[in-house]
C-alpha positions as CSV (number, residue, x, y, z in Angstrom):
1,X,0.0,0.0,0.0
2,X,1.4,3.7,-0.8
3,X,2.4,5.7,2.0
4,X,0.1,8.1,2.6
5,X,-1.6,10.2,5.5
6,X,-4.9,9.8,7.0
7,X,-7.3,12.3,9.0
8,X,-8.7,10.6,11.7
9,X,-12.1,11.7,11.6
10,X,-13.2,10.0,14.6
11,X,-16.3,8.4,12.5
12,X,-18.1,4.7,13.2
13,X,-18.6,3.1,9.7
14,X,-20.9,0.2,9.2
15,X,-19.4,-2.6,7.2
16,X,-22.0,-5.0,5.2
17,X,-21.0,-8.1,3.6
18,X,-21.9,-11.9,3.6
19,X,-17.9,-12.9,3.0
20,X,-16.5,-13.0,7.0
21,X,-13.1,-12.8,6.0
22,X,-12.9,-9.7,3.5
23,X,-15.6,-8.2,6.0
24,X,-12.6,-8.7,8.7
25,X,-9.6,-7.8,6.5
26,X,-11.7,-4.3,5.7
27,X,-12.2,-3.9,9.5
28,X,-8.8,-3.8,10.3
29,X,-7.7,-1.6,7.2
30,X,-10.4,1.1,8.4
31,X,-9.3,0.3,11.7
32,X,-5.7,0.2,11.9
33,X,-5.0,2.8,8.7
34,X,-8.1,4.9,9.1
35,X,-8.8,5.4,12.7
36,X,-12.3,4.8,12.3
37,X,-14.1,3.0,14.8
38,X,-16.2,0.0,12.9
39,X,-19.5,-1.9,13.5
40,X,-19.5,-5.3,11.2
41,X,-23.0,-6.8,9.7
42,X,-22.9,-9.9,7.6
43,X,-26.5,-9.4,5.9
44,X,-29.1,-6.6,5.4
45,X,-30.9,-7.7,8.1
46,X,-28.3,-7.2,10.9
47,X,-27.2,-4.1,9.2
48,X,-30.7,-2.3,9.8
49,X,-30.5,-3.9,13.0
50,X,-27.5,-2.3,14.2
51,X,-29.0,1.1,12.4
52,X,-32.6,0.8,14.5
53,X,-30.9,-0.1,17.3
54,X,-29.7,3.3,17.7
55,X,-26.0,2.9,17.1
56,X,-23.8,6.1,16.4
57,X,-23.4,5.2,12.7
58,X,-22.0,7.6,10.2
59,X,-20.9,5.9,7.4
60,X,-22.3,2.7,5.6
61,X,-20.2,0.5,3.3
62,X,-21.8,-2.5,1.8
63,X,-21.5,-5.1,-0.9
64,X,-24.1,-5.5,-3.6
65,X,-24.7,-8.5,-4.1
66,X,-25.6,-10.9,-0.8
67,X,-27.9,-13.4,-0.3
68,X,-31.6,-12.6,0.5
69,X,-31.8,-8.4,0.0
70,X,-29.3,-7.1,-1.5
71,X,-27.2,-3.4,-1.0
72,X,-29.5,-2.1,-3.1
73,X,-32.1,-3.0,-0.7
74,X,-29.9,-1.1,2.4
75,X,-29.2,1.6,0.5
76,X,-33.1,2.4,0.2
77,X,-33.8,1.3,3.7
78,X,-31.0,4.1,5.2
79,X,-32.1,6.5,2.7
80,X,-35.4,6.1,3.9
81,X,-34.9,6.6,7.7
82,X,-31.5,7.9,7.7
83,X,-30.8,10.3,4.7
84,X,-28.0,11.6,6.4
85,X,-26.1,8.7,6.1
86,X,-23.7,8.3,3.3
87,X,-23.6,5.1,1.7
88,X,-20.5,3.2,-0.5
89,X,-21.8,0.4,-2.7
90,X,-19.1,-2.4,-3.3
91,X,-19.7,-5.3,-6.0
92,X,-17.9,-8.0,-8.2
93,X,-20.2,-7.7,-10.6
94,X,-19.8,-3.6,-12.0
95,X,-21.7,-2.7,-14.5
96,X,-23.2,0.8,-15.4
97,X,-26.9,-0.1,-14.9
98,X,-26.2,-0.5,-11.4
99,X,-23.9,1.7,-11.1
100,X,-26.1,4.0,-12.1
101,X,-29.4,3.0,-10.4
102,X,-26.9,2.7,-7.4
103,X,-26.1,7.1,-7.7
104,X,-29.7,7.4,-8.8
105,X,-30.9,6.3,-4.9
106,X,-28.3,8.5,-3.3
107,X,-24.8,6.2,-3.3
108,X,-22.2,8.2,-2.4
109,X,-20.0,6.1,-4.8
110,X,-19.7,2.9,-6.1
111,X,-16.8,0.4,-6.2
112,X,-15.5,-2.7,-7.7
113,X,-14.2,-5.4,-6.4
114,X,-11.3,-6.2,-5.8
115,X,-11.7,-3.2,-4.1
116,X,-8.6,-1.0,-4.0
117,X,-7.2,-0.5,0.1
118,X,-6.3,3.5,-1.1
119,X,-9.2,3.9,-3.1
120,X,-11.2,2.8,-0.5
121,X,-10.1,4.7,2.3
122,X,-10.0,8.2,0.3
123,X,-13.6,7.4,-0.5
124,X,-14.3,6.7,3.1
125,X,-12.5,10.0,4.1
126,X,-13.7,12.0,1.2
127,X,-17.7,10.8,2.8
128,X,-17.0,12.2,6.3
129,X,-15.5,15.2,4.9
130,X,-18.8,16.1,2.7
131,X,-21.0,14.9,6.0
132,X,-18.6,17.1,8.5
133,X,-19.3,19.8,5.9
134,X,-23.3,19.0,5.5
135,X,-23.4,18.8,9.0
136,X,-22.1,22.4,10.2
137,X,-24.4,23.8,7.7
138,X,-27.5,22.0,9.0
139,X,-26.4,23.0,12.4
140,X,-25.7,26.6,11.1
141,X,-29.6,26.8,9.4
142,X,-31.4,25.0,12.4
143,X,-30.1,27.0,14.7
144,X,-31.0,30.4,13.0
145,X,-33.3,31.8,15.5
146,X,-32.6,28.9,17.9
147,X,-32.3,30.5,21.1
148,X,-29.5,28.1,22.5
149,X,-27.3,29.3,20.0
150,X,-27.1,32.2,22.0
151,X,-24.3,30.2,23.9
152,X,-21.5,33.2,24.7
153,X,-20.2,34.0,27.7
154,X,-21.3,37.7,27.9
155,X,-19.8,40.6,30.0
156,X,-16.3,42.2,29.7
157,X,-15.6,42.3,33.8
158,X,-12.3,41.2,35.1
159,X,-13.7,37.9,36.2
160,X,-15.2,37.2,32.9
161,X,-12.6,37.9,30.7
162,X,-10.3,35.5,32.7
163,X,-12.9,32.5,32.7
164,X,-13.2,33.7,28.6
165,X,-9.6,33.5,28.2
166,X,-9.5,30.0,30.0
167,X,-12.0,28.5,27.8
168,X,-10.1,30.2,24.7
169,X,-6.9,28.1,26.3
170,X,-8.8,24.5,26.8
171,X,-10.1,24.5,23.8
172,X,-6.4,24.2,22.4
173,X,-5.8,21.4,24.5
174,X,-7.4,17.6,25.4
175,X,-7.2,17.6,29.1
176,X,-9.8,16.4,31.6
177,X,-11.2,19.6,32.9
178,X,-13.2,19.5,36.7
179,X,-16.0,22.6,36.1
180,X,-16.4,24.0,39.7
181,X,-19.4,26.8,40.8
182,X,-22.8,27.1,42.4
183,X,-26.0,26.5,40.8
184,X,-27.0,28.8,38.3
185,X,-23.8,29.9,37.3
186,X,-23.2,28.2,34.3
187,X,-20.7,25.6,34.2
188,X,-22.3,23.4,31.1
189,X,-22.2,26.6,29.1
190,X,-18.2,26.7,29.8
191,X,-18.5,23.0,28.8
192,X,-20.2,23.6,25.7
193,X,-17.9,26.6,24.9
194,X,-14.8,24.6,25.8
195,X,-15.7,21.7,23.7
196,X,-17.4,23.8,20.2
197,X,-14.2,25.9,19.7
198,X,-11.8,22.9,20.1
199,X,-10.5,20.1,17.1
200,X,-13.8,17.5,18.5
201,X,-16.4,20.8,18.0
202,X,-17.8,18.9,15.2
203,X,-18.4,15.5,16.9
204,X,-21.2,14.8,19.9
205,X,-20.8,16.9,23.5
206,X,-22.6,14.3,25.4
207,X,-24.2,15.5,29.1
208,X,-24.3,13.0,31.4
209,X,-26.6,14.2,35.1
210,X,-25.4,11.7,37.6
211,X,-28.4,13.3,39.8
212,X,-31.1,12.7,37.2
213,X,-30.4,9.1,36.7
214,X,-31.3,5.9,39.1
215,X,-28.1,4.8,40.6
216,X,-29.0,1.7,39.7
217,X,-28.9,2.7,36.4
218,X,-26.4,4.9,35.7
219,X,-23.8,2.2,34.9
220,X,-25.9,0.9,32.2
221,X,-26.6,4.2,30.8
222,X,-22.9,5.3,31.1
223,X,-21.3,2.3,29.4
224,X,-24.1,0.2,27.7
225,X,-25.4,-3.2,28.1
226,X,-24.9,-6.3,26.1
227,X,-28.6,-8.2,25.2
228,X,-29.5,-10.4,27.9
229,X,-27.0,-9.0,31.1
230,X,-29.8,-8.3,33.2
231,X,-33.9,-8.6,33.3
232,X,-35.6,-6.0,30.6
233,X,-32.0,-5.8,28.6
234,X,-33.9,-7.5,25.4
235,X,-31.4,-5.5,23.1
236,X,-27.9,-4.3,23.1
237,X,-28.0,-0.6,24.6
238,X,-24.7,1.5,23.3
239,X,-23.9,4.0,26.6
240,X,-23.2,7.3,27.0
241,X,-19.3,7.3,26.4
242,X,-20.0,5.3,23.0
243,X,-22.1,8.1,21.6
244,X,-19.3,10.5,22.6
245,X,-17.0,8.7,20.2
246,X,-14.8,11.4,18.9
247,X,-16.1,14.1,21.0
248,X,-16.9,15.4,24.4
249,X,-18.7,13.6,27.9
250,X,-19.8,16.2,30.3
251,X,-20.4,13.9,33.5
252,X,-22.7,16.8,35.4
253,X,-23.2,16.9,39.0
254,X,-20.2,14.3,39.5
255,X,-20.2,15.1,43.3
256,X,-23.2,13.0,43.3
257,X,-22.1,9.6,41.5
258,X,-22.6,6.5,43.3
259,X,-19.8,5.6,45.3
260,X,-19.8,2.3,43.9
261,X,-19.8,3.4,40.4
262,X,-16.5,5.2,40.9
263,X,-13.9,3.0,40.8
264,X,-15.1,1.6,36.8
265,X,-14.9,5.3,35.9
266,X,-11.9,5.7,37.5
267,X,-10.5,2.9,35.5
268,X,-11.9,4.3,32.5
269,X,-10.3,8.0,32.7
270,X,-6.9,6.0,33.4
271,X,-6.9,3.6,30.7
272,X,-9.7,5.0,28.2
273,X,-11.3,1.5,28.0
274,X,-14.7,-0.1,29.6
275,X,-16.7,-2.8,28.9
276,X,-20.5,-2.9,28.4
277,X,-22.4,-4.3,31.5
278,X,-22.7,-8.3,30.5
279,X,-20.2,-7.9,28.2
280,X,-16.7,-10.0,28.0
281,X,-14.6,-7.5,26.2
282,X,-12.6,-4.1,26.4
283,X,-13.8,-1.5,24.4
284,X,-11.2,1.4,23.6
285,X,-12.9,5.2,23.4
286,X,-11.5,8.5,22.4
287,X,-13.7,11.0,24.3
288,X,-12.4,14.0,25.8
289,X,-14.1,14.3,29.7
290,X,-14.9,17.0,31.4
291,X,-16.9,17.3,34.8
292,X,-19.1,19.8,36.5
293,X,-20.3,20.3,40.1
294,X,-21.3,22.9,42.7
295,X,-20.9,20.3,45.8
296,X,-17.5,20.7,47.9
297,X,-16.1,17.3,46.9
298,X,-13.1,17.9,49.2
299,X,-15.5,17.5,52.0
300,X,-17.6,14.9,50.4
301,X,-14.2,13.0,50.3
302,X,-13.4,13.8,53.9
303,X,-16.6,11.9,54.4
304,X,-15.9,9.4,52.5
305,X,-18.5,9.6,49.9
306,X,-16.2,10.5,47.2
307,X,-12.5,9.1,45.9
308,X,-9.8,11.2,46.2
309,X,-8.1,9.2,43.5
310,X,-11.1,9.8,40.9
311,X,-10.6,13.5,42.5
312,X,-6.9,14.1,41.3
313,X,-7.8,12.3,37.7
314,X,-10.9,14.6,37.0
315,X,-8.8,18.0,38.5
316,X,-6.6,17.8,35.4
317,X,-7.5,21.5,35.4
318,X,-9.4,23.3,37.8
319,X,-11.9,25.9,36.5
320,X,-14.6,28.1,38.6
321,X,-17.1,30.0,37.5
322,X,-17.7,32.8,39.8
323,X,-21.1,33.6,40.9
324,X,-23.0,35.9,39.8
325,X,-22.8,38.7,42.8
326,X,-19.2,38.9,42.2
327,X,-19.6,40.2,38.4
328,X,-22.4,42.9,38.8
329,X,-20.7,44.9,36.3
330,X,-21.3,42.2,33.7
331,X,-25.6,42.7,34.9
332,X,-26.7,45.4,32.3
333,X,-25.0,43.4,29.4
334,X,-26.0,40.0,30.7
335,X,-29.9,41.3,30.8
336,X,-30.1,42.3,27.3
337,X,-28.6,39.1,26.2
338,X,-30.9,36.7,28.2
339,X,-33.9,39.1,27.4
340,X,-32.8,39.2,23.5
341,X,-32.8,35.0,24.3
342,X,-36.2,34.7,26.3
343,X,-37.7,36.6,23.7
344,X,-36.6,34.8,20.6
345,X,-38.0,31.5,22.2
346,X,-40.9,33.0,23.2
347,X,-41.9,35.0,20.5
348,X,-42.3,38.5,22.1
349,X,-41.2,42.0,21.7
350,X,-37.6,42.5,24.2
351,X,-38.3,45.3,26.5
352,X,-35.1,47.0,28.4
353,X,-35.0,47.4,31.6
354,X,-35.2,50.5,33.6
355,X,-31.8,52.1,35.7
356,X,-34.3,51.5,38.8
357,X,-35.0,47.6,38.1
358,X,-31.1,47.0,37.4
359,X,-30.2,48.8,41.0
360,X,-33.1,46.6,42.3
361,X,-31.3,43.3,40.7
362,X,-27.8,44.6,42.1
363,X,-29.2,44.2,45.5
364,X,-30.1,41.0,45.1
365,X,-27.8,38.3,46.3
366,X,-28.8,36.0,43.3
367,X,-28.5,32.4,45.0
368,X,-29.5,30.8,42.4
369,X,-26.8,32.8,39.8
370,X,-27.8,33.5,36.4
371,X,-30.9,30.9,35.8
372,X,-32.7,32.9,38.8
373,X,-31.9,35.9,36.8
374,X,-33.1,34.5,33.9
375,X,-36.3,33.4,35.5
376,X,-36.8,36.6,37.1
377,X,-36.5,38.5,33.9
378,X,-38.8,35.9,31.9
379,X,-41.3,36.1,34.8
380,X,-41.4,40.2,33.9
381,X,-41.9,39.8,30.5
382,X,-45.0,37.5,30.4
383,X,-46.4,39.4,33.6
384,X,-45.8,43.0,31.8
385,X,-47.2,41.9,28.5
386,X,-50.1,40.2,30.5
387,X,-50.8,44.1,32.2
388,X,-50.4,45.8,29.4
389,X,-46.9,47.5,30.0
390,X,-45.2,45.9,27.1
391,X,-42.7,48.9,26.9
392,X,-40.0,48.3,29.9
393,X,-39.2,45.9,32.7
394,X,-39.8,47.8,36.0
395,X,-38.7,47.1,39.5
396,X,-42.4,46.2,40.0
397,X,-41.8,44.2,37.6
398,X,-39.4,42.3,38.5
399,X,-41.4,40.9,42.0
400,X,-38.0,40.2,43.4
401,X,-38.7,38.1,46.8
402,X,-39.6,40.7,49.4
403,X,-36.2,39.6,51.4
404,X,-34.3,41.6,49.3
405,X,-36.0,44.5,49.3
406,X,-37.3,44.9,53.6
407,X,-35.6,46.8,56.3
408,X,-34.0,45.1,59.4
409,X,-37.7,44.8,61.9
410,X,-35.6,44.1,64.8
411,X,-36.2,47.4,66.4
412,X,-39.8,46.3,66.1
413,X,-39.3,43.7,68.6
414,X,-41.3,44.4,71.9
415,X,-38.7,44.6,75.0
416,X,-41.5,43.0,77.5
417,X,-41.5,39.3,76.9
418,X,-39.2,39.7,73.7
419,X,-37.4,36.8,73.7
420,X,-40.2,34.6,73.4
421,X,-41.3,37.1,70.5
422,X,-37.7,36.5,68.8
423,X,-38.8,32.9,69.2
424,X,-41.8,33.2,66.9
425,X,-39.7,35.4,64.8
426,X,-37.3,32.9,64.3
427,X,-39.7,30.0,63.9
428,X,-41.2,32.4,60.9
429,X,-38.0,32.6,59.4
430,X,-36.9,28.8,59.7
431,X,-40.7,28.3,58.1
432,X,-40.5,30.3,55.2
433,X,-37.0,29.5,54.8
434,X,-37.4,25.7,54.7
435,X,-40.6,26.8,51.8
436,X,-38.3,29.1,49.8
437,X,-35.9,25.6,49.3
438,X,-38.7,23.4,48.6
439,X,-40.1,26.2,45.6
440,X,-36.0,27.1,44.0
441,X,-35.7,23.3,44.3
442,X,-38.6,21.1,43.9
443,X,-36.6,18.3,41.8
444,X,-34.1,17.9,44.8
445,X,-34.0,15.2,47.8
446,X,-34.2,16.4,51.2
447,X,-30.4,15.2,51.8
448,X,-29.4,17.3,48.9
449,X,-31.5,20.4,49.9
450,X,-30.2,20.3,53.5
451,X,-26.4,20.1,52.2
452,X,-27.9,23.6,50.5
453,X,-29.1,24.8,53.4
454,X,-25.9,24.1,55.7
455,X,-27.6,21.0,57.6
456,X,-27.9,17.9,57.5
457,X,-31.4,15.9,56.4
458,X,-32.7,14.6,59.5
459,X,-32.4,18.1,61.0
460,X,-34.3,19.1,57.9
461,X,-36.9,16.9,58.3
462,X,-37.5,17.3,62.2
463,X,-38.2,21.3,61.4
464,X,-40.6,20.7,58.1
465,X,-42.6,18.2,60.6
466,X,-42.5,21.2,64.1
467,X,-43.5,23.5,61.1
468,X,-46.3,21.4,59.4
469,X,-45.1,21.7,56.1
470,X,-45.1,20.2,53.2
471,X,-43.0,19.5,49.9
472,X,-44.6,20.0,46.4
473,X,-44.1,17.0,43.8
């Protein structure tokens, strides 16, 4: 074979052919000379198997001629669910009827056998090149007045520019990265950022919530399952790292994994290999990982609830994103944004907000970061188109939570019998608190809204039963 120099695109090509052994010997040349990652089918049949089955396919190449349907038969089939997909037709028997019909359905090219090993890897590479092209300019057209492509990091403040000139430098590199910051601040957007502007931008970003997934599932849905390896697995299930094949996993919320579940990830980050649950063999990934949390894992590791060796792997590089109170200069410029966003998806006129509102959102300590800001500001746009003030967002407007807008009311206290006053007072306060928790965070666990809260969940628990209340599901 001539020398010659390959792009590894990172792709997963589907082979199709009845002959094992030219299926195998065209497995390892894509393999070993392409650095594509290959699924094998010997019929039509298992071929739109492994495409319903919802495998991460990108590429097809298929002979002609097999027994039962033939590739003319698959090419149809994909073109029909999966138009995307580019398709190679390979036969013994060339001749320019077929070839033609072949280009007719939508081949993107057609070889004879004995196929050529060159030949057939510049046609392999030349397809992922055209889909890495059709692919950004889909992505470019769809999101045209998709409000998520409003993904920047907005505001020129000190603290901004530094966390925008760290993303600028991690996008240049591969490293595990450990997103650190409280909720609301937006450490999945530094994800996305990190991983669009970097060499795997045009391959999957991948989110995985430990939270939102069973724990009893999350090792499933992280590395897949083979057919069979447990009750209900009545078809092989690719997980999350397989999908991220050539691009990014964002494991979210990491401080919340399993503890049990640790050690197979840790092996994974060291060795970039797993193996599906059931399954008897190592399978190889090339994934960039990145993680995100807003729990203090160095005291969840004092507790024992998280490794400090999966720690050091994942803190490659450190990143925080500050909270939101300590970039108020960024406010004015990060309100127009997220109104110009709220208002795309919702279809309404933006409105700006008044000099008064923005001192009134300055005062506010913003627990919940930029999504609570967000939310506020969405909350005055319905409400003031609603009232008829379509014009500007108002400090009325706004209904910020009274707390940040009331004077101190200890003054208020009676001296004669006060500290059984400062009792109720207190009892009030613990109340409403404990009801302010349960509305920012109705999809958390008491354990994880304590931690929030500074206590622990039995203490929790104890006070919503003194105060007779009761959690919203």
């Amino acid at each position: 074979m001539n020398q010659r120099t390959i792009v590894r695109s990172h792709g997963r090509v589907l082979l199709v052919d009845d002959d094992r052994s030219f299926l195998i010997s065209l497995q390892v040349l894509l393999e070993d000379e392409g650095g594509y990652a290959v699924e094998c089918a010997g019929s039509v049949d298992e071929a739109l198997d492994v495409l319903d089955g919802g495998h991460a396919v990108h590429l097809v190449v298929t002979d002609l001629s097999m027994p039962g349907k033939d590739g003319i038969e698959l090419l149809r089939a994909v073109k029909e669910t999966r138009p995307e997909l580019a398709v190679i037709l390979m036969t013994a028997h060339g001749s320019v009827s077929t070839a033609v019909e072949a280009m007719r359905l939508g081949a993107f090219q057609y070889l004879t056998k004995p196929v050529d090993p060159d030949e057939l890897l510049v046609q392999v590479e030349r397809a992922f090149q055209v889909a890495l092209v059709n692919t950004a300019y889909r992505s470019l057209k769809d999101r045209t007045g998709d409000p998520d492509s409003m993904d920047v990091l907005v505001g020129n403040g000190p603290g901004t520019a530094d966390l925008r000139q760290t993303i600028a430098g991690l996008s240049k590199v591969d490293s595990t990265v450990l997103i650190r910051g409280e909720t609301g601040t937006g450490k999945e957007l530094v994800a996305r950022l990190v991983h669009r502007h970097s060499h795997r931008g045009a391959s999957p970003l991948i989110v995985v919530n430990c939270t939102a997934i069973p724990k009893d599932l999350l090792e499933s849905e992280l590395f897949g399952h083979e057919k069979g390896s447990f009750t209900g697995a009545t078809a092989l299930r690719r997980g999350r790292i397989e999908e991220a094949e050539g691009g990014t996993l964002l494991l979210d919320e990491i401080g919340d994994m399993p503890l049990e579940l640790q050690p197979k990830l840790l092996r994974f980050l060291q060795e970039r290999t797993y193996r599906r649950v059931g399954g008897c063999r190592d399978l190889k990934a090339d994934i960039r990982v990145m993680a995100a949390t807003h729990c203090d894992l160095e005291q969840r590791m004092a507790d024992g609830r998280f490794r400090q060796d999966l720690f050091y792997r994942l803190n490659t590089i450190p990143v925080m994103v500050p909270p939101l109170r300590d970039h108020f200069e960024d406010l004015p410029e990060l309100c127009d944004h997220l109104i110009a966003k709220i208002s795309l998806r919702l279809r309404c006129k933006p409105r700006p907000v008044t000099s008064e509102a923005l001192h009134a959102l300055q005062s506010h300590p913003f627990p919940g970061n930029v999504r609570e800001l967000e939310n506020l500001l969405e909350r005055a746009l319905v409400l003031g188109a609603v009232a008829g003030n379509p014009d500007v967002i108002t400090t009325h407007g706004l209904t910020l939570p009274p707390d940040t807008r009331t004077e101190n009311t200890f003054e208020t206290v009676p001296l004669e019998d006060g500290f059984a006053a400062l009792h109720t007072i207190f009892a009030e306060a613990e109340a409403e608190l404990i009801q302010r928790a349960f509305q920012r965070w109705p999809e958390l666990a008491n354990r994880e809204i304590a931690e929030r809260l500074g206590t622990n969940r039995r203490v929790l628990e104890l006070r919503i039963k003194e105060h007779g209340l009761q959690k919203r599901t």
